[in-house]
N, C-alpha and C positions, 0 to 999 in steps of 0.2 A: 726470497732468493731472486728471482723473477724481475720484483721491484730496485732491488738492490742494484743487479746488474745493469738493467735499462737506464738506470742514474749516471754511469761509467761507462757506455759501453762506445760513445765518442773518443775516448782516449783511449779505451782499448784498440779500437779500430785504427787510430795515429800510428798506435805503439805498432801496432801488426802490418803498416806500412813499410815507419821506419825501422822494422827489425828486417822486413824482408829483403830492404836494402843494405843495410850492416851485413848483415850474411851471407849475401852476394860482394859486399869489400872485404870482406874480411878471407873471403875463399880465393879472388880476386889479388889481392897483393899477397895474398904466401903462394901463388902457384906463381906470378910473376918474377917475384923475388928467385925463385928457384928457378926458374927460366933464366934467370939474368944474371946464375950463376953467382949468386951471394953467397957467404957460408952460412950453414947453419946456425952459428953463433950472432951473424948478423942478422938474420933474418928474425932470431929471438930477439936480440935490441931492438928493432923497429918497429915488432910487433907489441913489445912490452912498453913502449914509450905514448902508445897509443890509452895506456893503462896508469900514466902516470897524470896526463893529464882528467882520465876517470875523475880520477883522485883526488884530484885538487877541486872539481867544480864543487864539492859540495860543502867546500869551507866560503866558496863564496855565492851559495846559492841563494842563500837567505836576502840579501842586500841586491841579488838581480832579480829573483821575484817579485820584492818586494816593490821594485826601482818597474818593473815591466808585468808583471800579472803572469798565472799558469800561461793562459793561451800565449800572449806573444810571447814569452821563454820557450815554449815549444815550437812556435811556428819559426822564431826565428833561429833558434836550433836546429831544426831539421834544415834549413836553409843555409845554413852555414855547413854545415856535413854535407849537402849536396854538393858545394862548390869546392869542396875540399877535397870529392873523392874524385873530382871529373879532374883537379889540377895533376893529382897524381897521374893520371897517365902522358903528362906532357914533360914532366919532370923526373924521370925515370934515374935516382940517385939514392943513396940509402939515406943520407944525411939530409937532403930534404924529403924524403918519407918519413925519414925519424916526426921529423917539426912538424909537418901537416899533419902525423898519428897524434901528436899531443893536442893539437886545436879540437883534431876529431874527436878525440875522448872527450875532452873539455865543453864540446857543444854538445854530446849527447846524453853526458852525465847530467849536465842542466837538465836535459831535457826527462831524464829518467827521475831526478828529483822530482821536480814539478808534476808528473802523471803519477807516480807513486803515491806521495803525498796528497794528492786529489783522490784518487786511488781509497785510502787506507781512511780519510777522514768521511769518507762515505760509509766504511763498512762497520760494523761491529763484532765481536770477537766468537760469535757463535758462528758467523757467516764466512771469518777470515782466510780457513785454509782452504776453502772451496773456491773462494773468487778470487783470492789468490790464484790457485790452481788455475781457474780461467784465466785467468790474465801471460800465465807462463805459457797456458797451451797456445794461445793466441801467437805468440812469441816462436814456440816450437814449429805451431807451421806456415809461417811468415818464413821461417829459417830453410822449411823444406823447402817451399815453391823456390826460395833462391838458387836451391842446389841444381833445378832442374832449368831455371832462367842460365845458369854457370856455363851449360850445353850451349846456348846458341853461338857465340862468335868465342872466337881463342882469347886469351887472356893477352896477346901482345898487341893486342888491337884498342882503340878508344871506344868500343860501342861499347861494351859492357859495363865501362867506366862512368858511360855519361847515362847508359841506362840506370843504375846505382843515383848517380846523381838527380836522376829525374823522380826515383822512386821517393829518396830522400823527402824532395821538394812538394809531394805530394802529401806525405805524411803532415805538410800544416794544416791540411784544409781542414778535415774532419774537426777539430779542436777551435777554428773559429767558429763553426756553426755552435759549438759547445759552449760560446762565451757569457750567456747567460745565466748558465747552471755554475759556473766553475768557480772556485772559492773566492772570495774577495778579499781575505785578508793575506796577509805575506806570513807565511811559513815562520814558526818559533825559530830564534838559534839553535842550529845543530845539537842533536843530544851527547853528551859529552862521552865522552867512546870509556873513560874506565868507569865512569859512572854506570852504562851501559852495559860492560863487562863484570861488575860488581852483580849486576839484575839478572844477567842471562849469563853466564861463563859459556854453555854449551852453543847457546844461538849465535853470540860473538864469533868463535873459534869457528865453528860450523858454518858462519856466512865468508868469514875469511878462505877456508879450505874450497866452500864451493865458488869463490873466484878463480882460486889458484886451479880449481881441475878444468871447468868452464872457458877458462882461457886457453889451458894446454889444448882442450878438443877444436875449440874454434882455430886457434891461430897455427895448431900442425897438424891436425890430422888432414886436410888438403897438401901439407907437404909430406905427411908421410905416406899417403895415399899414393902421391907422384911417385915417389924415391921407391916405391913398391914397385911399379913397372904401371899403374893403373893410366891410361888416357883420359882426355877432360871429363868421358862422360864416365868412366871408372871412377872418378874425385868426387864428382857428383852425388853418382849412387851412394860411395861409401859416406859421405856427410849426410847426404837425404835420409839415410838409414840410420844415423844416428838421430837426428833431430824428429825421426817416425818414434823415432823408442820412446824420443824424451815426452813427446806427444800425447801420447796412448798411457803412459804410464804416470801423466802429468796428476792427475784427476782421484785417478785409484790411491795416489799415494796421498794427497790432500785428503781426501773423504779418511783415509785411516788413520793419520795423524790428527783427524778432529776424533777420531772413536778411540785408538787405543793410545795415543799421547803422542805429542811431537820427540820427543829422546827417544822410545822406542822406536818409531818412525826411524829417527835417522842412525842409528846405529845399524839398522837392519837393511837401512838403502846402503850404506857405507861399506858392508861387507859383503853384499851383493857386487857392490862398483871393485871391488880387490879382486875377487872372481872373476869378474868380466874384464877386466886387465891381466890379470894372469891368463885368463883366456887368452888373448889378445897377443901376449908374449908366444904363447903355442903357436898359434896359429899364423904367426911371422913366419914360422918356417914350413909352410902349406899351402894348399893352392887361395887363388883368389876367392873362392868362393865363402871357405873358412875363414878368411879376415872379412868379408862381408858378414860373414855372421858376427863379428866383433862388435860391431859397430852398433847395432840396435840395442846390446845392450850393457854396451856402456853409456848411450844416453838416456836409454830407461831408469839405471839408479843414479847418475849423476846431475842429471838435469834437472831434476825435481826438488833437489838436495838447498837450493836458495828459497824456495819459495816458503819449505817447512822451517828454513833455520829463520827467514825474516815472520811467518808466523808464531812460533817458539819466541821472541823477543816482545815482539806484537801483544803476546797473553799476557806478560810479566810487569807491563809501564802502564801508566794511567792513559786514559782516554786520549787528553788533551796533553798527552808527551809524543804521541804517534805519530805526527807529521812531520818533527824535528826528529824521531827515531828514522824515520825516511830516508835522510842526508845520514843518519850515520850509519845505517846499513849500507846507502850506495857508497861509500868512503870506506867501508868496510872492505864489500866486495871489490872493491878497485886496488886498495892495497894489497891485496890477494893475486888477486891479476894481473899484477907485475913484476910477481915470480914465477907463474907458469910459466910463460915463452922462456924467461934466464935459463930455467931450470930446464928445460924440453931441448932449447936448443944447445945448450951444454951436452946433454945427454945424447941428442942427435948424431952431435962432432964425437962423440968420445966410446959410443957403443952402436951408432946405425938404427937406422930408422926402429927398432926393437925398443930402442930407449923412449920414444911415443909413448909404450903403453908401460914399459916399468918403471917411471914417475907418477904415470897417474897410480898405478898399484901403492907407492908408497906416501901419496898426499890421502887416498882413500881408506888406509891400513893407519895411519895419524886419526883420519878421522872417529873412525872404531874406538881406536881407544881415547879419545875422548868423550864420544857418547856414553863410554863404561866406566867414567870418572864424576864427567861436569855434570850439573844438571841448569 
């Protein structure tokens, strides 16, 4: 384990840079947009369009690695999301927020292929859901420290903006010092997504559902936090408490899906996550204290819910299928993630900030019952 990790643990260190920057943009333009008086419904397009470009990178992932190597796909990735998240503050428009979300997706999907797939070609399947598991929690609290960086200056201002972007640019270094370990050949063609869904039904649907929840928590719960009455450091708390849950409970749920199976696993995180959203619905109408308790744990079953479904797919394909399974778990998850915001901010407009957490109840209550079907 030990050894396995020390192999990775430069790219985990990237990743744990540049997440800690996305989750500072990402809380950063939905408190803004809700500042600047967008609707709800728009704020879900802008936010979803950042998921469309997700989506697309990893149809041409294979031919940019191949063309640039893991490290410069990464370095030059996080370099391009830097410069993308500092122009939004200068360009404060929904229709170019739309266009700069799609480049944004599009540079960091690259870049989540590429550390994935280096990732996954290191590990072996005994080892998978645990360093997995590292690699989310890494993630989780990369996510927290941003909630508490969100506190320093106001979201109308450019610091926070170019702070994000600095953090971004930071995230290439660690991955050059790595260029000697890091794979040398270019990533297989994509693994063919019904080929894929033919292998795993459950890990498929499973990694699709935990884009679509993953994205609703990222991209509103800072605006449903706002629309609640909470101040910057209110949005804060209530995200850093989600991303604490998904943290803490990153590990526990890896270690038991290697012991009692990944479907059990996710069936029982999944009905956990419907609870904690019906929770969630309660306590809309209560004080702030009770939607703080919301929140931790709806990141504790939800967050963990990628890592077991791209494990669960990981056990079912040969060795030498797993790094082109990479690109289609992140195309997975990205097509996923560009129904949460549709879906959240529809529900926003049409039922009030309540509608935050009675979406994710019914993408988590789908989930269920397909852990009780597929295998």
């Amino acid at each position: 384990m030990h050894k396995t990790v020390a192999s990775i643990w430069l790219v985990i260190l990237a990743i744990g840079l540049v997440q800690t920057a996305n989750g500072l943009q990402t809380d950063l333009l939905g408190m803004r947009a809700d500042l600047e008086a967008f609707p709800a419904w728009t704020i879900g397009l802008i936010m979803a369009s950042y998921y469309v470009g997700y989506s697309a990178a990893p149809l041409v992932s294979r031919s940019v690695i191949a063309r640039l190597g893991h490290v410069t796909t990464m370095a030059a990735a996080s370099a391009i999301a830097g410069i993308v998240i500092v122009t939004h503050a200068f360009a404060v428009t929904a229709l170019v927020w739309a266009l700069l979300r799609v480049v944004s997706g599009l540079a960091l999907s690259l870049l989540y292929v590429a550390a994935e797939s280096w990732i996954h070609e290191r590990v072996d399947n005994r080892l998978r859901g645990r360093v997995f598991s590292i690699y989310m929690v890494v993630q989780m609290i990369a996510m927290t420290v941003a909630q508490a960086l969100l506190s320093i200056d106001s979201p109308r201002h450019a610091g926070l903006f170019v702070l994000s972007g600095l953090l971004f640019t930071a995230g290439a270094a660690p991955v050059l010092f790595a260029r000697r370990v890091a794979p040398h050949r270019a990533p297989p063609d994509p693994f063919d997504l019904v080929k894929l869904f033919r292998t795993s039904p459950l890990g498929v649907i499973a990694t699709v559902l935990a884009g679509v929840s993953w994205s609703i928590i990222f991209t509103f719960g800072p605006v449903y936090a706002q629309r609640s009455g909470f101040g910057i450091a209110g949005v804060s708390l209530f995200m850093g408490l989600a991303m604490v849950g998904g943290a803490v409970c990153q590990f526990p749920f890896g270690w038991l899906s290697d012991r009692a199976g990944r479907r059990l696993t996710i069936g029982l995180m999944s009905a956990a996550a419907v609870a904690a959203s019906l929770f969630g619905v309660w306590a809309d109408a209560h004080g702030a204290e009770i939607k703080y308790l919301a929140a931790p744990l709806l990141g504790a079953f939800v967050f963990p819910l990628y890592a077991i479904s791209a494990a669960h797919i990981n056990d079912r394909i040969a060795p030498q299928a797993r790094v082109a399974a990479a690109a289609g778990l992140v195309l997975l998850f990205g097509l996923g993630s560009i129904f949460g915001p549709l879906a959240c901010g529809w529900a926003v407009s049409a039922i009030g900030p309540a509608g935050f957490f009675e979406v994710l109840a019914a993408v988590m209550a789908t989930s269920v019952a397909v852990a009780a079907v597929a295998r």
